[in-house]
C-alpha positions as CSV (number, residue, x, y, z in Angstrom):
1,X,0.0,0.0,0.0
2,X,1.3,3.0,-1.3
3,X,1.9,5.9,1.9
4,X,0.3,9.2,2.0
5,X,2.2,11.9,2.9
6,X,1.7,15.7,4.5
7,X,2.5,18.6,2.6
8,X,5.5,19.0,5.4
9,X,6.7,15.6,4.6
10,X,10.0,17.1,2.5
11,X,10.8,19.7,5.9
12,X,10.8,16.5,8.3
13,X,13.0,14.8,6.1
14,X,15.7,17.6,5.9
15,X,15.3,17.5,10.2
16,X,16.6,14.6,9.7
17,X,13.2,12.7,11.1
18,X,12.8,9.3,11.7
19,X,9.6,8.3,9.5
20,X,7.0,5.1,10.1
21,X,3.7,4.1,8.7
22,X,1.0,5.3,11.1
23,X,-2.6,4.9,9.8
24,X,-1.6,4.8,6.2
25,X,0.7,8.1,6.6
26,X,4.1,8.4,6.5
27,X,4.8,10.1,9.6
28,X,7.6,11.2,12.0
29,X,7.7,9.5,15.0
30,X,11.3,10.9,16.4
31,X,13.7,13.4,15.3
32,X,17.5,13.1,15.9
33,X,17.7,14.3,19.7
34,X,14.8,11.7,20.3
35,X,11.9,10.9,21.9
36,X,12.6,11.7,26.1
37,X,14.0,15.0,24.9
38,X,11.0,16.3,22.6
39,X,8.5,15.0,25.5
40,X,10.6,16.6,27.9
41,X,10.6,20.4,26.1
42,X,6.7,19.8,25.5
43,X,6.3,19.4,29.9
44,X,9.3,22.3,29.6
45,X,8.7,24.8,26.4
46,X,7.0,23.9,23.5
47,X,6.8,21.9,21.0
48,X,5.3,21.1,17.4
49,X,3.7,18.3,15.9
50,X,2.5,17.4,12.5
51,X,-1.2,16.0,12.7
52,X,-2.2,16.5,9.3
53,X,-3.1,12.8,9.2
54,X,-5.7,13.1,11.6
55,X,-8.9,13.7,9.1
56,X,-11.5,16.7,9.2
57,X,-14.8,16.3,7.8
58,X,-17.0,19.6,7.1
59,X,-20.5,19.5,7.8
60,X,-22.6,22.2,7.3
61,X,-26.3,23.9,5.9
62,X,-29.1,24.2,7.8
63,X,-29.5,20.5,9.2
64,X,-26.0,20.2,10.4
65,X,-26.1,21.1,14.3
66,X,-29.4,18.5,13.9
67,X,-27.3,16.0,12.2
68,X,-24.7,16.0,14.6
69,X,-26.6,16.1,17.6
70,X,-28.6,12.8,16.6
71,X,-25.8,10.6,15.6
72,X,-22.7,12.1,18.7
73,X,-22.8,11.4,22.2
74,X,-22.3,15.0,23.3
75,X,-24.6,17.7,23.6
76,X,-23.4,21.0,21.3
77,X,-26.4,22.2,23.2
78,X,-23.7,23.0,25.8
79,X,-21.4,25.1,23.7
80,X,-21.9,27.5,20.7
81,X,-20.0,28.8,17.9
82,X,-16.6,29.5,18.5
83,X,-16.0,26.8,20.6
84,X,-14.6,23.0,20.5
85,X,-16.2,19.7,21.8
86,X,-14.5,16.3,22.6
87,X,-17.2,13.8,21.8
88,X,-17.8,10.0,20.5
89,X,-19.5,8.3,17.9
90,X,-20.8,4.2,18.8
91,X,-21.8,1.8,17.7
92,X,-25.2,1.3,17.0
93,X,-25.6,-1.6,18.3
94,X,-23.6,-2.3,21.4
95,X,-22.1,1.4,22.0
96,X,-18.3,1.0,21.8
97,X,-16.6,4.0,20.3
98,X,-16.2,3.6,16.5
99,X,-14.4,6.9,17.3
100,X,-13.7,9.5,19.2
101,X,-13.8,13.0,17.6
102,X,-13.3,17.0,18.9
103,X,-16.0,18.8,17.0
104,X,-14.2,22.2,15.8
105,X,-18.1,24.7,15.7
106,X,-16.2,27.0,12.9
107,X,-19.3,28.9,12.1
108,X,-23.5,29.6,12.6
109,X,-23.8,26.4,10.2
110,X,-20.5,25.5,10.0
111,X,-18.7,22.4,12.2
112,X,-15.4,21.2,11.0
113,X,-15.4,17.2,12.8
114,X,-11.9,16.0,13.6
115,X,-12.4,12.1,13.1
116,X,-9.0,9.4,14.0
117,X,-6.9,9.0,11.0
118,X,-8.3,5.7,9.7
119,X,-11.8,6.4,11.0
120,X,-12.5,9.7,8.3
121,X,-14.2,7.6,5.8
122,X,-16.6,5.8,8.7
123,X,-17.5,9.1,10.2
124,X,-18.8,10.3,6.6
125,X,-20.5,7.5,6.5
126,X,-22.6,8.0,9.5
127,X,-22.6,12.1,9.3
128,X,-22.2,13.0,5.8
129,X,-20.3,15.9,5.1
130,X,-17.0,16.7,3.0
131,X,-13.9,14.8,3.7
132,X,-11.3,17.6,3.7
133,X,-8.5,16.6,5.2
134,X,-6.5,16.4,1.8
135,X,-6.9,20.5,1.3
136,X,-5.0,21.5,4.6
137,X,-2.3,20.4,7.1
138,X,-2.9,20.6,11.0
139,X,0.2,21.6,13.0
140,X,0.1,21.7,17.3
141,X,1.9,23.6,19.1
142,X,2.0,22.4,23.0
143,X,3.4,23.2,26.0
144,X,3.6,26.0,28.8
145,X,5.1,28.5,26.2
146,X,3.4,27.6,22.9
147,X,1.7,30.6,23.1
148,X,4.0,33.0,24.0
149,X,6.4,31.7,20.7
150,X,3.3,31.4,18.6
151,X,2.6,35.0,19.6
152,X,6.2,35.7,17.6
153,X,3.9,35.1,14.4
154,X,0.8,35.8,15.2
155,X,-0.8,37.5,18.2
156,X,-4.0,36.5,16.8
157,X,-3.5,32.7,16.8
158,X,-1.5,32.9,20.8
159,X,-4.7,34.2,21.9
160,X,-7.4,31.9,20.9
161,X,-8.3,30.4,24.0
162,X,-8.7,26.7,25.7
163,X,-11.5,24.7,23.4
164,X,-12.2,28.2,21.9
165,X,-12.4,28.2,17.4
166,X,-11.3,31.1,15.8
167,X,-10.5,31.6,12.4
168,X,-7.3,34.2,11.8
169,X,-4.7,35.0,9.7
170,X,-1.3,33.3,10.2
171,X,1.9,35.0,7.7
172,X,-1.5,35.8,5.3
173,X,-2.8,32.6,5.4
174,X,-6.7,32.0,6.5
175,X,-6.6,29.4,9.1
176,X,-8.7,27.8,11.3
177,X,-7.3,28.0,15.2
178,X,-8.3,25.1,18.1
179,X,-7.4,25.6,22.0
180,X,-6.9,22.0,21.7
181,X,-4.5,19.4,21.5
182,X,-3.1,16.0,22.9
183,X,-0.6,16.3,25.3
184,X,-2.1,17.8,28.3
185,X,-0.6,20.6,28.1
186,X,-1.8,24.2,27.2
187,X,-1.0,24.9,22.9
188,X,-3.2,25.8,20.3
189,X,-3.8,23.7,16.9
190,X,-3.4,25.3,13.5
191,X,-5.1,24.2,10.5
192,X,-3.8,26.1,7.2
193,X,-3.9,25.8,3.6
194,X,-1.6,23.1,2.8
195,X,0.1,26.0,0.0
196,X,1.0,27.7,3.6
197,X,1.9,25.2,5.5
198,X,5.7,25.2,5.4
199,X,6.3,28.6,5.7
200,X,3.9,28.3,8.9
201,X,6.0,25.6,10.2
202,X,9.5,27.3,8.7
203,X,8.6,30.2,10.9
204,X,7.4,28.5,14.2
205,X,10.8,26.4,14.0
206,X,12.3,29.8,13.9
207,X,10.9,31.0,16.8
208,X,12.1,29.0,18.7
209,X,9.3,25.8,18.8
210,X,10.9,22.4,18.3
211,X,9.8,19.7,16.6
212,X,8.6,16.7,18.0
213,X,7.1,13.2,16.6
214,X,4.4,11.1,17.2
215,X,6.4,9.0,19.7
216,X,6.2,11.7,22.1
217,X,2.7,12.1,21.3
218,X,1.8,9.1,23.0
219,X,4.1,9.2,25.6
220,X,2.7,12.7,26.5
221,X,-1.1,11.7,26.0
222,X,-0.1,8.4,28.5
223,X,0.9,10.8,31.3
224,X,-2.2,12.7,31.1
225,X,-4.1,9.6,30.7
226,X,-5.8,10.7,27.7
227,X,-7.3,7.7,25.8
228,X,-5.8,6.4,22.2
229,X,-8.1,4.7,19.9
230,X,-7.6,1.2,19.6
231,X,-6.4,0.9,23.1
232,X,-8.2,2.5,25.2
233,X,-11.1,3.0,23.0
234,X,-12.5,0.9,20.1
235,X,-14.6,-2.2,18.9
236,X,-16.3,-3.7,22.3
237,X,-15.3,-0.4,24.4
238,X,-17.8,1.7,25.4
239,X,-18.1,5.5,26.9
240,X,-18.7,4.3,30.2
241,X,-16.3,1.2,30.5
242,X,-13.2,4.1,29.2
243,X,-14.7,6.3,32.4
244,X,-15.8,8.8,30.2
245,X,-19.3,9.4,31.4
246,X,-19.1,12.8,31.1
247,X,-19.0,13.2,27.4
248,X,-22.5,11.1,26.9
249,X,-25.3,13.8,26.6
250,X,-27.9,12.0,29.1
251,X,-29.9,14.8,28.6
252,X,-30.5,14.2,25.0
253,X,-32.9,11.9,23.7
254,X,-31.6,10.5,21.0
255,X,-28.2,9.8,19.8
256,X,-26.6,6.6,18.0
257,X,-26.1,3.9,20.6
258,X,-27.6,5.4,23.4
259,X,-30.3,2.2,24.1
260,X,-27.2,0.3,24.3
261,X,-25.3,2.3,27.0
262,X,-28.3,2.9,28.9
263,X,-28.7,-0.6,29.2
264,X,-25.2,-0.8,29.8
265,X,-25.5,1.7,32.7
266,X,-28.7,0.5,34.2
267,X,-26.6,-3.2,34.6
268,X,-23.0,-1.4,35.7
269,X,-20.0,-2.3,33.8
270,X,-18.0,-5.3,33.8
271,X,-14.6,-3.2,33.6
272,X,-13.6,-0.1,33.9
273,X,-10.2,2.1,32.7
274,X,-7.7,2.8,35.7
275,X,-4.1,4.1,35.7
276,X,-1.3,2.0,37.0
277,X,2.2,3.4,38.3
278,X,5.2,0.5,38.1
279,X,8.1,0.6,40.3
280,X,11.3,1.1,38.1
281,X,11.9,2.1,34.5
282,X,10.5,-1.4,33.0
283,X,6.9,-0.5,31.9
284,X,4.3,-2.9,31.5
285,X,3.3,-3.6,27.4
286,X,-0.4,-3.4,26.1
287,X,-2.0,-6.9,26.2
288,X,-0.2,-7.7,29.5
289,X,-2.2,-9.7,32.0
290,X,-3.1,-7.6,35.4
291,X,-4.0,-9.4,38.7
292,X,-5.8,-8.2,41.5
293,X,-6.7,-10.7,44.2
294,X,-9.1,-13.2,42.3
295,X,-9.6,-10.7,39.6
296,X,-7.8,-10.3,36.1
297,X,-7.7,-7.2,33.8
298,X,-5.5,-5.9,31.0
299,X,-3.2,-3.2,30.0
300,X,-4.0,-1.0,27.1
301,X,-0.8,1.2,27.0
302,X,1.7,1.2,29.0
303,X,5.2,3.0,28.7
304,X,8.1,4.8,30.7
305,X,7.0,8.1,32.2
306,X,10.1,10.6,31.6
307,X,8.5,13.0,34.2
308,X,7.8,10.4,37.4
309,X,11.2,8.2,35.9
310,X,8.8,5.0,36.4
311,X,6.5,2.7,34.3
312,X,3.4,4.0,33.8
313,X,-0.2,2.1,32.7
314,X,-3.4,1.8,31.5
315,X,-5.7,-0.9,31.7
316,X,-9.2,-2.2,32.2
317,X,-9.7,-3.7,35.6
318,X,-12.3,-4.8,37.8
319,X,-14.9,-2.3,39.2
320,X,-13.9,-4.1,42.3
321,X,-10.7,-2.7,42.2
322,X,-10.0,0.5,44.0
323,X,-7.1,3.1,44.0
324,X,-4.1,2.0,45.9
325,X,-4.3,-1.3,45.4
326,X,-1.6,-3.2,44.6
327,X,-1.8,-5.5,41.4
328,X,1.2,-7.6,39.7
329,X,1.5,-7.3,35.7
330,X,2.6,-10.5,33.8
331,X,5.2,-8.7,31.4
332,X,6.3,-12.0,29.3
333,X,6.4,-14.4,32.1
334,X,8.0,-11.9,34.5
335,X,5.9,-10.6,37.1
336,X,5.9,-6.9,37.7
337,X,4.8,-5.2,40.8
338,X,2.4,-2.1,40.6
339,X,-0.7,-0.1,42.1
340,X,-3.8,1.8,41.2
341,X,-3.5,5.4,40.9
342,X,-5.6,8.2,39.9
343,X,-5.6,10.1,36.3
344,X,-3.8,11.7,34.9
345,X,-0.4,10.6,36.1
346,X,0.9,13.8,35.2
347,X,-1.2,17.0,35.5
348,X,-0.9,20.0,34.6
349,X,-3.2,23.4,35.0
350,X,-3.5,24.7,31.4
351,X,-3.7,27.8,30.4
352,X,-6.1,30.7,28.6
353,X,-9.9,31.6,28.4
């Protein structure tokens, strides 16, 4: 299968990037002072990552607040225009995720919906709209001085706020601005023309903002225990089992799954999503077997924490199981110690409106 590539594929070449498949993209996942450092100056600085693979899907007209609020968990009854909203599309059938998405409300009848890389052409599917994602390029900047180095270029971008959509110019470009991003840190995400994109990035690299690759990402969205589709969310995974109550619109009646998860609610859930901290620098892997007294769970991701200098976990445990408890992790026949903590490992108070 033939790659696709961003239109700042050549400038992560010439960084001298390390590049791997990742949902059909050809993507950097390190550059050459590596992964530890690029999370560390995201917890430290900031830093920039290429998410141009991650899709966006424009629905709009008259019906398309309607649309969205019959088929997505979340109520956009909550928010308005101008403003962002993490929510989840199911199943039908037996409510696990089929994705989870951060609705970008660009205008009066205007949403731009930020699918999963592989998930774009399911969400059209169920939502309609215009697959987009091949007529821009998404760059996020992250960390506790994003904004003051994206302020170097454009005032106007720095200031859009936490979850807040403006659109602005950036070098003469029209772009669409996002208080969001993946690392749980404060930053801003940029979508611009793909004709602007390199000079964007060209200037942000300038000012300062270093690069970083998708192996950070993760690392980053681990500490803050942020879920990652396919692990923590996916086929047989539902809202409520992730602990993610809060982004299911109870209030609404009528949304795509919701029967399901009622049901699901009304019986409790078998499992539920806890964070596990690991004594030494030997994480446990996803798939590893969890034990807890006479119950078993499973790790979803698990990694090396460069800020706490331990392993750090995810995985779906008992609802017996409480935090502080001590489990042992079957890492390939070895047993490794841990115990239930709270997320997000790492926490930090972002910034802006």
């Amino acid at each position: 299968m033939t790659l696709r590539t961003t239109a700042l594929h050549s400038l992560h070449l010439d960084l001298g990037a390390k590049m791997v498949p990742f949902g059909g993209w050809d993507m950097p996942v390190s550059y050459p002072s590596g992964t530890i450092e690029e999370h560390m100056a995201c917890r430290s600085a900031a830093v920039m990552f290429d998410v141009s693979h991650l899709g966006t899907v424009r629905v709009e007209g008259a019906g398309a607040f309607d649309r969205l609020q019959r088929v997505l968990t979340n109520d956009l009854g909550k928010v308005s225009v101008g403003r962002a909203q993490y929510t989840h599309l199911l199943d039908p059938d037996d409510a696990s995720v089929v994705d989870d998405i951060i609705v970008w409300w660009v205008g009066d009848d205007v949403f731009d919906v930020m699918p999963n890389a592989s998930n774009t052409d399911r969400v059209v599917r169920y939502l309609g709209g215009s697959d987009t994602t091949s007529t821009r390029s998404v760059i996020a900047v992250q960390g506790p001085t994003a904004r003051e180095l994206v302020g170097s270029i454009s005032p106007e971008a720095a200031s859009v706020g936490r979850f807040r959509v403006v659109q602005v110019e950036v070098l003469g470009a029209r772009c669409v601005v996002a208080g969001t991003g993946y690392t749980g840190e404060d930053g801003i995400e940029i979508a611009v023309p793909n004709e602007h994109a390199a000079s964007v990035w060209r200037a942000l690299v300038e000012a300062g903002v270093k690069p970083a690759g998708l192996g950070a990402r993760d690392t980053l969205r681990l500490e803050a225990g942020l879920p990652l589709h396919g692990h923590e969310l996916g086929p047989g995974i539902t809202p409520l089992q992730a602990n993610l109550n809060w982004v299911v619109g109870w209030n609404k009646a009528e949304f795509q799954g919701r029967a399901a998860l009622a049901a699901e609610r009304e019986r409790g859930v078998e499992r539920i999503l806890r964070g596990i901290a690991t004594d030494g620098r030997r994480p446990a892997r996803e798939g590893s077997v969890v034990r807890c007294g006479d119950t078993t769970g499973v790790v979803t991701s698990g990694n090396y924490s460069p800020v706490l200098g331990h392993g750090i976990a995810m995985a779906f445990l008992s609802p017996e199981v409480s935090e502080h408890d001590v489990v042992e992790i079957d890492v390939r026949g070895t047993a490794l110690a841990g115990r239930v903590v709270a997320l997000p490992f790492v926490k930090k108070q972002a910034s802006g409106a």
